[in-house]
C-alpha positions in Angstrom: 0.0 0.0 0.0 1.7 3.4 -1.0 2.0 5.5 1.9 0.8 9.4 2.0 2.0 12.3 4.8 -0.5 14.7 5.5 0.6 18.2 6.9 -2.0 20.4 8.3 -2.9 21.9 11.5 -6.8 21.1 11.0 -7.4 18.0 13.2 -10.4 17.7 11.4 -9.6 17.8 7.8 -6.9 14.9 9.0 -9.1 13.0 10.2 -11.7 13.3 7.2 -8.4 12.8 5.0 -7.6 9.5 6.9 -11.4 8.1 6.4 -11.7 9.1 2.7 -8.4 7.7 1.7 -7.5 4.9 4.1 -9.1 2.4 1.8 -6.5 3.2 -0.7 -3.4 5.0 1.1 -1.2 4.6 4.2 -1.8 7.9 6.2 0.9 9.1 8.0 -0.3 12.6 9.6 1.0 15.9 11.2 -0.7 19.1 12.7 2.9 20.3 13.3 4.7 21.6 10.3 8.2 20.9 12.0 7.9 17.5 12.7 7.5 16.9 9.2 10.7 16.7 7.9 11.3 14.3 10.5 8.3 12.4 9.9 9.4 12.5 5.8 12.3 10.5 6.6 11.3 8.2 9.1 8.0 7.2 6.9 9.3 7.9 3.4 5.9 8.2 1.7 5.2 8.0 -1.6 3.4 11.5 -1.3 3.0 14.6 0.3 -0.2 16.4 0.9 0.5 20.0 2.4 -1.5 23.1 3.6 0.0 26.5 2.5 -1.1 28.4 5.9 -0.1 27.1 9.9 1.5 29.0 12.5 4.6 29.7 12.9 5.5 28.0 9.7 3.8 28.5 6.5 3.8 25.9 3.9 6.0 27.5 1.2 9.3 27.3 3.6 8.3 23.6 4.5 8.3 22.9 0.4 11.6 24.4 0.1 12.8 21.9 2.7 11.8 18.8 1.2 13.3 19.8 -1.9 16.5 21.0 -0.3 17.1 17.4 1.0 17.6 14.6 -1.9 15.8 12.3 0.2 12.8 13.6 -0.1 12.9 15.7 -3.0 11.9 13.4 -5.5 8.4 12.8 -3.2 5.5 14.5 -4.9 4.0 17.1 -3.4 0.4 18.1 -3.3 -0.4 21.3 -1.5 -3.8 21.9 -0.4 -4.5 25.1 0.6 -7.2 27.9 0.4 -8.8 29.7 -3.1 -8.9 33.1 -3.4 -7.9 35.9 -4.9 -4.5 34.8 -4.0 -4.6 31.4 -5.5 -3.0 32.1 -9.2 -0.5 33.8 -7.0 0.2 30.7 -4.7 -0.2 28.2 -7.3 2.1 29.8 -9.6 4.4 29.8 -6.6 3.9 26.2 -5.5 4.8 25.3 -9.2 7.8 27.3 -9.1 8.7 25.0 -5.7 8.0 21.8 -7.2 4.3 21.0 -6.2 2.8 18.7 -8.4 -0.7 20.1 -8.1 -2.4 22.7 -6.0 -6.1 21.5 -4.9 -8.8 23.9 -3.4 -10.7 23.6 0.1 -12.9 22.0 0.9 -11.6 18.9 -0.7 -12.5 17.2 -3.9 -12.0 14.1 -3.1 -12.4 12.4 -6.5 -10.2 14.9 -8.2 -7.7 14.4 -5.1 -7.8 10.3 -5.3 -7.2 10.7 -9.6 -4.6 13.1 -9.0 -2.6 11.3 -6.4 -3.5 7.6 -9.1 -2.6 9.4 -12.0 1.0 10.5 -10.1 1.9 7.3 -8.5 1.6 5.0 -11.2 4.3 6.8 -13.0 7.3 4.9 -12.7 9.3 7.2 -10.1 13.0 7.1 -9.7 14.2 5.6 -6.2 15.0 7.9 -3.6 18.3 7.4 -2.6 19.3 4.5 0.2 21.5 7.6 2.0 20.2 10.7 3.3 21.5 13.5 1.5 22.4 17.6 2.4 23.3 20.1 0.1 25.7 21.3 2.5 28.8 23.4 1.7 31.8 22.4 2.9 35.0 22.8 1.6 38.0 19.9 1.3 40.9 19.3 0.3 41.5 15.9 -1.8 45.3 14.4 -1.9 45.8 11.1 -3.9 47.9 9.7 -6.9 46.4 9.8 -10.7 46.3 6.8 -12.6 49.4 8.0 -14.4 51.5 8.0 -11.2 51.1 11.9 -10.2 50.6 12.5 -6.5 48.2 15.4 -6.9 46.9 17.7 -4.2 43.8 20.0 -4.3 41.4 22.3 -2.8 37.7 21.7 -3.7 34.1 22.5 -2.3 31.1 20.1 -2.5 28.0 20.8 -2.0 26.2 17.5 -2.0 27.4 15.1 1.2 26.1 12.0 2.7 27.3 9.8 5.6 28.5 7.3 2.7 30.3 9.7 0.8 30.0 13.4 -1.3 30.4 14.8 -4.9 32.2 17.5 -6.1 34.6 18.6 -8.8 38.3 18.2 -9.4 40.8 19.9 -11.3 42.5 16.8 -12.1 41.6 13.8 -14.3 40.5 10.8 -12.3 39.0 7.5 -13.1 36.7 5.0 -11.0 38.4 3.3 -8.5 41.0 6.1 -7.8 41.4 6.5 -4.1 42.0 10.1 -2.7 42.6 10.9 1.1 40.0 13.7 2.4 40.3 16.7 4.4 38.0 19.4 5.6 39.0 22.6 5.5 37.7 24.2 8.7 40.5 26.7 9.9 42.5 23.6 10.6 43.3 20.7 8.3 41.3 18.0 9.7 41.7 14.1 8.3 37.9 12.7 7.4 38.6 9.8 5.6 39.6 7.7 2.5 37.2 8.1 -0.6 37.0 5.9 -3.7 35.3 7.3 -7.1 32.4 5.9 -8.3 31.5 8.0 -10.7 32.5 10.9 -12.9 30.2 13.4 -14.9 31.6 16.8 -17.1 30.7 19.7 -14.8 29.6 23.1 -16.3 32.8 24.6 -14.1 36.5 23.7 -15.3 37.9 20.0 -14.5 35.3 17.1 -14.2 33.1 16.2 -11.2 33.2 13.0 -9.4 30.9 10.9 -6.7 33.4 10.0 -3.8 32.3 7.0 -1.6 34.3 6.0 1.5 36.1 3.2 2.0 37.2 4.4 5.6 35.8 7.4 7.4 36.9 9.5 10.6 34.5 10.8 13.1 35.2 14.0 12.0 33.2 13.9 8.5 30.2 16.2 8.5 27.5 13.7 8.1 28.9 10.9 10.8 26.3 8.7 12.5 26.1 10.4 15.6 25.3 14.0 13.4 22.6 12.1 10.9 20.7 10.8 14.0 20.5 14.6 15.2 18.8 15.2 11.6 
């Protein structure tokens, strides 16, 4: 059974969400717009349905975080929000963030249920198997070409995981390579031994490359200790 979060501070409508779709969906549901980030990755559901206006945190800023996160921004998201004079506004808005449809209240249920269908039985790519940040942090990569040249050199990636990062590199590598890594924090700080696993041509000079580690320090960014904080 594919599985659907619900974000909306209206107890009610969750509940009436939860009857209406249960016969079909999983609901997973929150009145509290920060616990569902949390919730996203513990449950990883299939979909998202998500109101525009709570307190404290409006829906727009909670859109940006799932697609800020890898994890969870390949999850479709369906906001559900109010009509209006404002909704071409929102909508347009929504679209921009990567909604996949923008749906009126009070609920059409019918349109809701062939939306969500029509959606999930597209084949989706996987989410990835390790939690992902678009994180800057800046390295520095030592190691030996496949020619024999001990090479050393600064560069910044912006994409980490607790398995590995990607970034590019001045200098040509191939997969299997092995470069020593070091964060650049002040200090030059050891965080492990990284293999390539994969290479793409960047739109900046040199090549980038998917690092994986073969043996990492405590001090790397996304450690276990740091992704169970997440």
């Amino acid at each position: 059974m594919k599985r659907v979060l619900m974000v909306d501070d209206d107890e009610a409508l969750r509940k009436l969400v939860r009857i209406r779709l249960s016969d079909t969906y999983e609901i997973v549901d929150t009145g509290d717009p920060e616990q569902a980030l949390a919730l996203a990755l513990e449950y990883k559901p299939d979909a998202i349905l998500l109101d525009l206006m709570m307190p404290a945190f409006n829906g727009f800023e909670l859109c940006q975080s799932f697609q800020s996160l890898s994890y969870t921004s390949l999850i479709p998201i369906f906001v559900i929000s109010g009509g209006g004079e404002a909704r071409t506004r929102y909508e347009a808005h929504c679209e921009q963030l990567g909604a996949k449809a923008y749906l009126d209240k009070p609920i059409d249920f019918k349109q809701l249920k062939a939306k969500l269908a029509a959606e999930l039985q597209q084949a989706q790519p996987k989410t990835r198997q390790a939690i992902r940040l678009r994180m800057r942090v800046p390295l520095m990569l030592r190691g030996q070409t496949a020619e024999g040249r001990v090479f050393e050199e600064l560069a910044t990636t912006e994409n980490v995981s607790a398995e590995g990062f990607f970034c590019s590199c001045p200098v040509t590598l191939v997969k299997g390579d092995l470069v020593d890594v070091y964060i650049m924090h002040g200090s030059t700080v050891y965080a492990g031994r990284a293999s390539v696993v994969r290479k793409e041509t960047g739109s900046t000079a040199g090549q980038c490359y998917g690092f994986r580690f073969k043996e990492k320090a405590a001090e790397w960014v996304m450690n276990e200790n740091k992704l169970a904080q997440i």
